[in-house]
C-alpha positions in Angstrom: -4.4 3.4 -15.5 -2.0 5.2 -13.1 0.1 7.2 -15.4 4.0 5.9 -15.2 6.6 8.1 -16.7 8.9 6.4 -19.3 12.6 4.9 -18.3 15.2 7.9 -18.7 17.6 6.6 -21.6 20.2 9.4 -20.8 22.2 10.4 -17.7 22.3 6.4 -16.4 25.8 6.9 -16.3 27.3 6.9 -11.9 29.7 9.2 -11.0 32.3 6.5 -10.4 32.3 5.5 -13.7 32.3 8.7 -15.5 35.2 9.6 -12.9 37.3 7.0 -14.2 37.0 7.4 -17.7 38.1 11.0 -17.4 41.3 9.8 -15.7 42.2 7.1 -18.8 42.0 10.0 -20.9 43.9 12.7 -18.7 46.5 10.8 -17.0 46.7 7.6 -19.1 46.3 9.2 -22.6 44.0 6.9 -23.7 41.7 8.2 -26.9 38.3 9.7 -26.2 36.6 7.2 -28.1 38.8 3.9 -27.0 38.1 4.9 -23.4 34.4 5.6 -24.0 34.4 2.0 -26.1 36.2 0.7 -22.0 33.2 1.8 -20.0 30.5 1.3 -22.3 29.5 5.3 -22.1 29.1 7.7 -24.9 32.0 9.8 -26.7 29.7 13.1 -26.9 29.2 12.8 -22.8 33.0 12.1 -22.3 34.5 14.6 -24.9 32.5 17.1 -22.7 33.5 15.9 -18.9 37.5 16.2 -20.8 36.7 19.5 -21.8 35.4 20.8 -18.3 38.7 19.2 -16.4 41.1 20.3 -19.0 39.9 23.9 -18.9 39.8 24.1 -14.8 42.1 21.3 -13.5 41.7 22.6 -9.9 37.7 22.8 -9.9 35.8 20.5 -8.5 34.1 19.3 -11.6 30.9 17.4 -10.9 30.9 14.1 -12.5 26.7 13.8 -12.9 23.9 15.6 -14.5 23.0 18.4 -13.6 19.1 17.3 -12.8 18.6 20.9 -10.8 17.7 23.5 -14.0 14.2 23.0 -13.3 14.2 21.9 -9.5 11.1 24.1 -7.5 12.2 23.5 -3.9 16.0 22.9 -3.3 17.3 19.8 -1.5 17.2 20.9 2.4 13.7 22.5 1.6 12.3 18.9 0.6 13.8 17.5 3.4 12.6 19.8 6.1 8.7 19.0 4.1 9.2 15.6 4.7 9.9 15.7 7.8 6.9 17.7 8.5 5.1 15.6 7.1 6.0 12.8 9.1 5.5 14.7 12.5 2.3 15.3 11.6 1.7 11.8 10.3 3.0 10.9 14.0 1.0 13.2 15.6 -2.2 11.4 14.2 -3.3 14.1 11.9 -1.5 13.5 8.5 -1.6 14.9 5.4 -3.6 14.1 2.3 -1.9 14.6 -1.3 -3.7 17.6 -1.8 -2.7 19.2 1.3 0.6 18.0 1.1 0.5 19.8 -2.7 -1.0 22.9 -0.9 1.6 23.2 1.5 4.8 22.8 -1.5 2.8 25.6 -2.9 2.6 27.5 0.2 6.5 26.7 0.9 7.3 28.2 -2.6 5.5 30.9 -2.2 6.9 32.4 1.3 10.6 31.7 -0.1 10.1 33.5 -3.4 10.7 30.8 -5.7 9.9 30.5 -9.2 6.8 28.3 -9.7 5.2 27.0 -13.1 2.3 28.9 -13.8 -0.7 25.8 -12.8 0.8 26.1 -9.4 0.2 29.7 -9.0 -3.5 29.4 -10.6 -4.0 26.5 -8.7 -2.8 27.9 -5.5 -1.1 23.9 -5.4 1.8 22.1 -6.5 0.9 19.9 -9.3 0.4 16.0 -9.4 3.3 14.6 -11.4 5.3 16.9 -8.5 3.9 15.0 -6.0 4.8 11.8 -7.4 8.4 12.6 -8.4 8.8 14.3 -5.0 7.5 10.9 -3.6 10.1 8.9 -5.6 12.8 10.9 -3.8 11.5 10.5 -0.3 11.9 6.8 -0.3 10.9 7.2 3.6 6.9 8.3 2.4 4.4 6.7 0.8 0.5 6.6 0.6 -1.2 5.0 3.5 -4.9 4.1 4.6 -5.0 5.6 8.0 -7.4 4.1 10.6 -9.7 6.0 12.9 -8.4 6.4 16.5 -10.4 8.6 19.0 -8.7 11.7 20.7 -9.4 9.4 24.0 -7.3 6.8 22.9 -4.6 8.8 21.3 -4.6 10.9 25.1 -4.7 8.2 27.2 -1.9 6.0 25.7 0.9 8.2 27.0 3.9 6.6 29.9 2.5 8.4 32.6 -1.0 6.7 32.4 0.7 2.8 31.5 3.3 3.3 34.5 0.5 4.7 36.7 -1.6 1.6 35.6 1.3 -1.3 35.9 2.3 0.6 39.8 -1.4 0.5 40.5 -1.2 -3.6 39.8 1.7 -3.8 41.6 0.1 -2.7 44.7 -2.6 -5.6 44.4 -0.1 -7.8 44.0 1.8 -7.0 46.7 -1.5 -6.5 48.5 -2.8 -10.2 47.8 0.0 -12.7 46.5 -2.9 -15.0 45.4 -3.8 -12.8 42.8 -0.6 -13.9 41.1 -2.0 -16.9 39.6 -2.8 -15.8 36.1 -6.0 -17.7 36.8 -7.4 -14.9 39.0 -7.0 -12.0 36.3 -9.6 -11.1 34.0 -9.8 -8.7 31.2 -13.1 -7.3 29.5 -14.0 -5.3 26.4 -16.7 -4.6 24.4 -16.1 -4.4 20.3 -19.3 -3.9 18.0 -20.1 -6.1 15.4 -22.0 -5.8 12.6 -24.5 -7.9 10.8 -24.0 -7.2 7.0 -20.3 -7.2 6.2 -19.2 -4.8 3.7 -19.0 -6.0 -0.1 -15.8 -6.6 -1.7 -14.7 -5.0 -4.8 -15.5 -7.1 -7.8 -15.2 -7.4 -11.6 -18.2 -5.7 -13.4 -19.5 -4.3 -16.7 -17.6 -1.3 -17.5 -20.3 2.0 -17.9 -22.9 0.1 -15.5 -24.8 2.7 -13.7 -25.0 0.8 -10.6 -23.4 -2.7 -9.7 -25.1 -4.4 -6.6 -23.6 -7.3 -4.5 -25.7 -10.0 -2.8 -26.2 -9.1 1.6 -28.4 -10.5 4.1 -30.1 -6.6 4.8 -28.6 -3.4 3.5 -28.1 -2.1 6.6 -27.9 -4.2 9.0 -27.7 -3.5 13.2 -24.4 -3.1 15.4 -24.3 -6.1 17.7 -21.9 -5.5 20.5 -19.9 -8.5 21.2 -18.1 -8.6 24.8 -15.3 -10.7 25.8 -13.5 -11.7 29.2 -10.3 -13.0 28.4 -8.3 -14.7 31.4 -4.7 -13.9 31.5 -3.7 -18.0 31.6 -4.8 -18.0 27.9 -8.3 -19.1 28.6 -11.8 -17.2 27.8 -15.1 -16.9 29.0 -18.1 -17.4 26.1 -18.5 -14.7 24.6 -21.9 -12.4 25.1 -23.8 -10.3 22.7 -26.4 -7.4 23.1 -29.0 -6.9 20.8 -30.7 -3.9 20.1 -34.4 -5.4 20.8 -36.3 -4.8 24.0 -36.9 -8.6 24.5 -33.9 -11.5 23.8 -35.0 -14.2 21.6 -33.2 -17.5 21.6 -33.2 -17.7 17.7 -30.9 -14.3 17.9 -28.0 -16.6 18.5 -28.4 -19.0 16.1 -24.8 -20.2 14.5 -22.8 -17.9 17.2 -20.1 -19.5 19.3 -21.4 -22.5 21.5 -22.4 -20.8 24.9 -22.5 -17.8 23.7 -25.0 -15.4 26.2 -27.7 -13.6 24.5 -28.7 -10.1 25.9 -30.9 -7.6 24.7 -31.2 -3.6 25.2 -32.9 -1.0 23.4 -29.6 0.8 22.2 -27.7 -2.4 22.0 -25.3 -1.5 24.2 -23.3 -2.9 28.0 -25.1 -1.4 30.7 -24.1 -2.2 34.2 -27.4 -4.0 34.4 -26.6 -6.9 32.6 -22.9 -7.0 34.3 -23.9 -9.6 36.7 -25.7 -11.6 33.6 -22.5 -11.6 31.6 -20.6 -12.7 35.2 -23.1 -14.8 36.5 -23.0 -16.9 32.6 -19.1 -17.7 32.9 -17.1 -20.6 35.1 -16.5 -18.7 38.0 -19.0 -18.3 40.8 -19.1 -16.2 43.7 -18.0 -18.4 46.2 -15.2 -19.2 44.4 -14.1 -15.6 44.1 -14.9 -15.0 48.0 -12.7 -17.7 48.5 -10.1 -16.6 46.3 -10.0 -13.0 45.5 -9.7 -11.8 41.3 -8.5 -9.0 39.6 -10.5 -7.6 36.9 -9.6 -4.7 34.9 -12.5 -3.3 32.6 -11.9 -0.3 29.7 -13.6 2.7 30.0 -16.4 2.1 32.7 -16.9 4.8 35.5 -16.7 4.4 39.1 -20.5 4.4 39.1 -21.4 2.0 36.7 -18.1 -0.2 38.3 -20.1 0.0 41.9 -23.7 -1.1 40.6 -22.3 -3.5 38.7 -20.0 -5.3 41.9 -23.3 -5.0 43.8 -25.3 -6.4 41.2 -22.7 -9.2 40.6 -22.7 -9.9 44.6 -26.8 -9.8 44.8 -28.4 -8.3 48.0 -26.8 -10.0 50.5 -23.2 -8.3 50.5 -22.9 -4.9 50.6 -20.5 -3.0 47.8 -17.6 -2.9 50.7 -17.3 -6.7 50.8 -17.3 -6.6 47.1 -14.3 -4.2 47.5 -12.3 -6.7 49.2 -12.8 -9.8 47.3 -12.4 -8.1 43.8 -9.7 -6.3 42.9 -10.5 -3.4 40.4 -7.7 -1.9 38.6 -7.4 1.9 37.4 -9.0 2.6 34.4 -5.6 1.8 32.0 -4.9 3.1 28.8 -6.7 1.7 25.6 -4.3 -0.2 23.7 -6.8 -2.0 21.6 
């Protein structure tokens, strides 16, 4: 078990209080121990605030404990670490506990301060440190970060969504029709894999090895890709295999109409674009007809081209394409 430090039974006493019982005492003669009886606080802790205020009426007498005999960093220094610790949190490269530890360490030692002896050997701020210092900066806590690709992280930025939403603009402006959130079309591509990972479960304590029950133990990454309509509606979904040949049983208990591809690597290729396409509830004459938008994440001009003239066969040439689909900028990832 995590260890948990036991309930402080002294010092619980606020400021407010302790501030009043000194004045029933000073200005309203009240005993020491009738007044510490009033506020339910003890006569030892009162007899000494009396003393302090007696002897230096003027001072400003602090009315608390006096928690900062042993205090490492001072009060402004942990603020400024937490703070850097949340810029680099924000910055998408946060801190671990031990680096956060380190860098306490690291803190005490450019300013000169006075460090037990583990940190020094150590080169790193102890643990119950950490978790005290943690109690004080209500505002952090221990997260489970997820992984995000400098791509993303450098693409998501105003300049690249304003770009993208200007860019849209223009194609609305350039055909009104395209208006109709019937027309718009959104693709992506997520992988999916076949053996889920185990949950944690309740086992013989000292076992050398505790197994759970899978399909495979390593299964194969399926990509799974979507076209989403912007009225709400989707297209079945498709998934590529990573098998030279597609076999109808590769589907079995996937979404009804859900297309079955197949590629070496397992991945979209611009190849099997106009398979995907051809598979939904839009045809070609409809979209000659019509015009669509169709925004796809993270595919090049190149593969973009083949794949409008493989959608549009070998009777219309990539320029007609052009003008009867609409492709959108290549906007930031926001998945």
């Amino acid at each position: 078990m995590v260890r948990k430090q036991k309930p402080r039974q002294i010092g619980k006493t606020s400021v407010d209080v302790m501030t009043a019982t000194t004045k029933l005492v000073l200005e309203e003669n009240y005993s020491l121990r009738r007044a510490a009886e009033a506020y339910d606080i003890s006569f030892i802790t009162l007899r000494r605030y009396v003393l302090k205020k007696r002897s230096n009426p003027d001072a400003d007498i602090k009315m608390s404990p006096n928690y900062s005999v042993r205090q490492i960093l001072t009060e402004e220094q942990e603020v400024r670490l937490a703070e850097y610790i949340n810029t680099c949190s924000k910055m998408a490269y946060g801190l671990s506990t031990k680096e956060c530890r380190r860098l306490a360490w690291e803190m005490a030692d450019v300013n000169k301060l006075s460090v037990p002896i583990s940190w020094t050997a150590n080169k790193q701020a102890g643990v119950e440190w950490l978790r005290q210092f943690m109690k004080r900066r209500k505002n952090l806590s221990i997260r489970q970060p997820e992984a995000c690709s400098l791509s993303r992280l450098t693409s998501f930025n105003p300049h690249n969504v304003k770009k993208f939403f200007d860019q849209l603009k223009q194609i609305f402006e350039k055909k009104p029709q395209l208006v109709d959130p019937s027309r718009i079309f959104n693709l992506d591509e997520t992988g999916t894999s076949t053996v889920q990972k185990p949950r944690k479960i309740v086992a013989e304590k000292g076992s050398k090895q505790v197994s759970q029950c899978s399909s495979a133990e390593r299964g194969s990454l399926v990509t799974s890709c979507a076209i989403i309509c912007a009225n709400g509606t989707y297209l079945p979904p498709a998934m590529v295999f990573p098998r030279k040949y597609f076999k109808t049983h590769m589907v079995a208990g996937a979404p009804p109409g859900t297309l079955g591809l197949a590629t070496p690597n397992g991945w979209m290729t611009a190849e099997l674009f106009s398979a995907r396409w051809r598979a939904g509830t839009i045809d070609y004459e409809s979209i000659k007809k019509f015009a669509i938008s169709f925004a796809m994440e993270n595919w090049t001009g190149q593969e973009r081209a083949f794949a409008v003239n493989a959608f549009y066969k070998n009777n219309d040439s990539y320029e007609q394409a052009r003008r009867d689909v609409e492709w959108p900028a290549r906007f930031p990832n926001l998945s």
